[in-house]
Residue frames as qw, qx, qy, qz and C-alpha x, y, z in Angstrom:
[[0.468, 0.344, 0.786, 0.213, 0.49, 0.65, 15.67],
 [0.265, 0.631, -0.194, -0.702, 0.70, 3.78, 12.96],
 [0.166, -0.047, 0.830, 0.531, 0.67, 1.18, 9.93],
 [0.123, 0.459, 0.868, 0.142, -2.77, 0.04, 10.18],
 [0.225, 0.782, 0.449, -0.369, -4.10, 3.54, 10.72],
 [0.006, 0.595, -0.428, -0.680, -2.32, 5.15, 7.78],
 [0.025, -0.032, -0.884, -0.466, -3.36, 2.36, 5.72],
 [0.141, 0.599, 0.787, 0.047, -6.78, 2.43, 6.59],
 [0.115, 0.821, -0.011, -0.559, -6.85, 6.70, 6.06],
 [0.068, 0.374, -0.663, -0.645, -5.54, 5.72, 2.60],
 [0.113, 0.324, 0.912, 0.226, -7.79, 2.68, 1.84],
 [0.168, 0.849, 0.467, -0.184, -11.19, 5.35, 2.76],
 [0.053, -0.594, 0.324, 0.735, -9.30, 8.11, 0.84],
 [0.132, 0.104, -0.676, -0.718, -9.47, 5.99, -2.46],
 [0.072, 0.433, 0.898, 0.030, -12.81, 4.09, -1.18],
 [0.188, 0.635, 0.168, -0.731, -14.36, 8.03, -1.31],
 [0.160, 0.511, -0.485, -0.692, -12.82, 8.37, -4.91],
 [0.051, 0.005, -0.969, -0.242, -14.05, 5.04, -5.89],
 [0.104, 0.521, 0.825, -0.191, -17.22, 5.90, -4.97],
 [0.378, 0.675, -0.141, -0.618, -17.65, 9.27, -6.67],
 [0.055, -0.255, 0.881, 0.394, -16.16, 7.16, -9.59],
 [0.041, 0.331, 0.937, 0.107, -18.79, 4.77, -9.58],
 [0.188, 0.575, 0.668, -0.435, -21.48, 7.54, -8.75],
 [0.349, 0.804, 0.060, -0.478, -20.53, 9.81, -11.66],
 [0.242, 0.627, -0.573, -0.468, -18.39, 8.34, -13.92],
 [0.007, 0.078, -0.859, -0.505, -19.65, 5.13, -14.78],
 [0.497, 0.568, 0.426, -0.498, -23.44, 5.94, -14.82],
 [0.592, 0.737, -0.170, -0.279, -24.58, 5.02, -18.87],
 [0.467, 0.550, -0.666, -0.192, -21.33, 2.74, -19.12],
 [0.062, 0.037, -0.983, 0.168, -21.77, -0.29, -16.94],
 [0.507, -0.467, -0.702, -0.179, -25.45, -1.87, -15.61],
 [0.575, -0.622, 0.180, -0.500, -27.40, -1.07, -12.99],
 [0.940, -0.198, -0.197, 0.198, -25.86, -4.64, -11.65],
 [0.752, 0.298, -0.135, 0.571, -22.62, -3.47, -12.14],
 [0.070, -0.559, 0.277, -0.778, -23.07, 0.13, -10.32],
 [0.727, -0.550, 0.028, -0.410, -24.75, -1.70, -7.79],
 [0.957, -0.017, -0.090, 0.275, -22.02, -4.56, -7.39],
 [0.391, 0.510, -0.227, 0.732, -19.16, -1.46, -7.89],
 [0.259, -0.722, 0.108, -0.633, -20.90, 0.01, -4.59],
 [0.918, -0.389, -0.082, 0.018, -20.74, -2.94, -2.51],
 [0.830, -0.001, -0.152, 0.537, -17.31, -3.11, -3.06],
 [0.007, 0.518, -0.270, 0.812, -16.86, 0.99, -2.10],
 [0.545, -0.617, 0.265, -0.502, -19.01, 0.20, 1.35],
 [0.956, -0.164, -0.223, 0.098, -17.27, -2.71, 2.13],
 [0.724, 0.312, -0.143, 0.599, -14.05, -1.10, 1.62],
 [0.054, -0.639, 0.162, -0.750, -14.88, 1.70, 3.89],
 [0.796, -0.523, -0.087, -0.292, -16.32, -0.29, 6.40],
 [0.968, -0.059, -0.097, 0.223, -12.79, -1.70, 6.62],
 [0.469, 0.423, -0.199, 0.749, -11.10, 0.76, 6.13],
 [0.519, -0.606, 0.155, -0.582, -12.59, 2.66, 9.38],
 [0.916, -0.388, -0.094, 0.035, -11.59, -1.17, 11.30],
 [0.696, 0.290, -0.141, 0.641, -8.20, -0.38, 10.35],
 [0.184, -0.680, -0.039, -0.709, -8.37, 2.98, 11.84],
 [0.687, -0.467, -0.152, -0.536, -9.89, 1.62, 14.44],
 [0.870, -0.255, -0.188, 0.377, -7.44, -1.32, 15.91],
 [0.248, 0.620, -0.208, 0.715, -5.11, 2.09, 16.18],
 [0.442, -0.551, 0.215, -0.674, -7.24, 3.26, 18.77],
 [0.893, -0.346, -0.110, -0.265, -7.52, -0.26, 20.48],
 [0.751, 0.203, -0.399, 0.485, -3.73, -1.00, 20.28],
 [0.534, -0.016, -0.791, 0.299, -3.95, 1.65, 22.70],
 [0.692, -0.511, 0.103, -0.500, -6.52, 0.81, 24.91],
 [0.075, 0.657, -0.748, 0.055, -3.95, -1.75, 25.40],
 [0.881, 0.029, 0.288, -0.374, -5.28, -4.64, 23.77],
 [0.729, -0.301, 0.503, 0.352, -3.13, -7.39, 22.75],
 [0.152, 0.795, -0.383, -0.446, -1.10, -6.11, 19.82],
 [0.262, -0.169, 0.915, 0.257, -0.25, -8.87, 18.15],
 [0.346, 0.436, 0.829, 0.053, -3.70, -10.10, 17.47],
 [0.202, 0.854, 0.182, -0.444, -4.56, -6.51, 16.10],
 [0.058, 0.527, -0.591, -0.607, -1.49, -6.48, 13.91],
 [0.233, -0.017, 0.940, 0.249, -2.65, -9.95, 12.54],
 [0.279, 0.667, 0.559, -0.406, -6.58, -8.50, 12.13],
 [0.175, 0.762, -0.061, -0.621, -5.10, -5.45, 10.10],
 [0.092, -0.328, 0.780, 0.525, -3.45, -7.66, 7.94],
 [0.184, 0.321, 0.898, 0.237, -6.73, -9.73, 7.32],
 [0.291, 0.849, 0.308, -0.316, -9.01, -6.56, 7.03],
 [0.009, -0.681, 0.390, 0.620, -6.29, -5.40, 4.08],
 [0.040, -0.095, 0.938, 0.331, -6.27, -8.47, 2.43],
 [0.220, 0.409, 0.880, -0.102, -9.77, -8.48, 2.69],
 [0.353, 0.774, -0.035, -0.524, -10.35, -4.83, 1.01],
 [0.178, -0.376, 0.766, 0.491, -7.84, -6.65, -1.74],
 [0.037, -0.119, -0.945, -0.302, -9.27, -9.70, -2.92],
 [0.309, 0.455, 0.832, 0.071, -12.83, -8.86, -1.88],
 [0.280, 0.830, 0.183, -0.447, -13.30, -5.10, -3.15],
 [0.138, -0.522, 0.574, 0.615, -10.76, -5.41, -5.35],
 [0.199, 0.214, 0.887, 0.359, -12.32, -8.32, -7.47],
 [0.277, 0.751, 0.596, -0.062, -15.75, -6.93, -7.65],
 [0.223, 0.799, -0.174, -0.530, -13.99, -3.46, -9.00],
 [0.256, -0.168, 0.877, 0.370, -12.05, -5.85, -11.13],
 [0.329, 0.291, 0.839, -0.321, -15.30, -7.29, -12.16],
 [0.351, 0.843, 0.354, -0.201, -17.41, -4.36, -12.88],
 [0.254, 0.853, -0.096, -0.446, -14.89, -2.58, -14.75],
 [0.038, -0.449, 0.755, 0.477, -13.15, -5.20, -17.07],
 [0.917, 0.135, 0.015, -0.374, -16.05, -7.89, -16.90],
 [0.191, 0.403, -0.849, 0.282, -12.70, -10.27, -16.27],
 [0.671, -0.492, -0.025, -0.554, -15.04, -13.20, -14.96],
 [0.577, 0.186, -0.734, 0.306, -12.38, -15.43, -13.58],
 [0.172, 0.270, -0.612, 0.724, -11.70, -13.27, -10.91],
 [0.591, -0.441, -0.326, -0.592, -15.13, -13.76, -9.53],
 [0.804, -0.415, -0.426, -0.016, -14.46, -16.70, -7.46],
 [0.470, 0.027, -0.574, 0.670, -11.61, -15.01, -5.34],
 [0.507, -0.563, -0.078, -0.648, -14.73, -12.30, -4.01],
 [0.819, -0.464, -0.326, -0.092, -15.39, -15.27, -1.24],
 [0.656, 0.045, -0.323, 0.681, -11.70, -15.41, -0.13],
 [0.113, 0.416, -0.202, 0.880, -11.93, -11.57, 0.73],
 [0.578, -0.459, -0.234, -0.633, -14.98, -12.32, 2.76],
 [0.785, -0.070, -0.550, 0.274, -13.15, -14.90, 4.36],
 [0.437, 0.111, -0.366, 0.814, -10.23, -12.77, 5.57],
 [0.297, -0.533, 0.166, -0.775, -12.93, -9.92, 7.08],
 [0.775, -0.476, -0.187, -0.372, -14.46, -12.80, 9.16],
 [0.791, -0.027, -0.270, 0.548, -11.03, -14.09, 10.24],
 [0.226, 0.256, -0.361, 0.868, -10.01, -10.48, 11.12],
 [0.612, -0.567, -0.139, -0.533, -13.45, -9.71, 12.86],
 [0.826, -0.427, -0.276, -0.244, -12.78, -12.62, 15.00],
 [0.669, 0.278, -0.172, 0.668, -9.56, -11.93, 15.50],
 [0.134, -0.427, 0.272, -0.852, -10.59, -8.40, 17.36],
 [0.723, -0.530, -0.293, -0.335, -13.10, -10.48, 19.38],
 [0.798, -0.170, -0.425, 0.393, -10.56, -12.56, 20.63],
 [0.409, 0.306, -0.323, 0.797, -8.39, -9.50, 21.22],
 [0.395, -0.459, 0.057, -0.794, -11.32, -7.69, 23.10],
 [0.887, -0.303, -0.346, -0.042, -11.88, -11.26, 25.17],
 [0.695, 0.070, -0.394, 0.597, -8.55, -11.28, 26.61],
 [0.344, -0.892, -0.102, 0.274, -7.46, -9.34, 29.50],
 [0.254, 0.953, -0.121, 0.113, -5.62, -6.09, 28.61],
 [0.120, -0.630, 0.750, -0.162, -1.54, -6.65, 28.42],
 [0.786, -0.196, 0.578, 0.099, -1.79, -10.67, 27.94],
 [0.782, 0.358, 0.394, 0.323, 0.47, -11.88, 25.12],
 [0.352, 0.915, -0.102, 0.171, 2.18, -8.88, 25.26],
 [0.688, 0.194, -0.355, 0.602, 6.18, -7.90, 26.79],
 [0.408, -0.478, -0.466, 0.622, 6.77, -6.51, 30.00],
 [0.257, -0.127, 0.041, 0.957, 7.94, -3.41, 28.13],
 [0.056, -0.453, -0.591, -0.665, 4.50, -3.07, 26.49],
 [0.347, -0.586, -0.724, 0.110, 2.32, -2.92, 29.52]]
C-alpha cells in the first residue's frame, strides 16, 4: 500500500504551503473568520494527511488491506470536499459550496471507523492466502 502514503506525503506537503499561505499571505486580505476558518481546513488536512501515511504502516502490521485501501479513499475524499470547500470558501467567498464542508466530515468519520474495524479484526482476515 505505496498509494495512500505518497498521497498523504503530498496532501501535508501542500497542507504546509497552505498554511504558510494563510499565515502570511492572506493576513489584511480576508477576516479574522476567514484566517481562522482557512486554518481549520490546513489542520484538518494534515491531520489526514498523517492517517494516510499512517494506514501504510498498518497495511503492514498486517491489517486487513482492503478496509485500509477503502479508509484512504475516505480520508482523501475527506481532505477534498471538507478542506477543500472551506479553502474554496475563504478565498472566493463562493457560498454555495458551504454545504458540501459536512460531506467531508462525513467521509473522515466513515474512514476513522473504517480503521477501527480494521484494528478489531484479527490480523490476515479478509485477506488471500498469498497476503498472509
Amino acid at each position: 500500500m505505496r498509494l495512500p502514503l505518497v498521497v498523504g506525503a503530498c496532501c501535508a506537503l501542500v497542507g504546509v504551503m497552505a498554511g504558510a499561505f494563510g499565515a502570511h499571505g492572506l493576513r489584511g486580505i480576508v477576516s479574522e473568520r476567514g484566517l481562522e476558518v482557512f486554518q481549520t481546513a490546513v489542520t484538518y488536512q494534515m491531520y489526514h494527511a498523517i492517517a494516510l501515511v499512517m494506514l501504510s504502516v498498518l497495511s503492514v502490521a498486517g491489517l486487513n488491506r482492503r478496509l485500509l485501501s477503502v479508509a484512504a479513499g475516505f480520508f482523501l475524499a475527506g481532505i477534498l470536499l471538507f478542506s477543500g470547500s472551506l479553502y474554496t470558501l475563504v478565498l472566493t467567498d463562493i457560498r454555495w459550496i458551504g454545504p458540501v464542508t459536512p460531506l467531508g466530515g462525513v467521509c473522515f468519520m466513515v474512514a476513522w471507523t473504517l480503521l477501527a474495524v480494521a484494528g478489531l479484526r484479527r490480523p490476515g482476515s479478509g485477506q488471500g492466502k498469498e497476503q498472509r
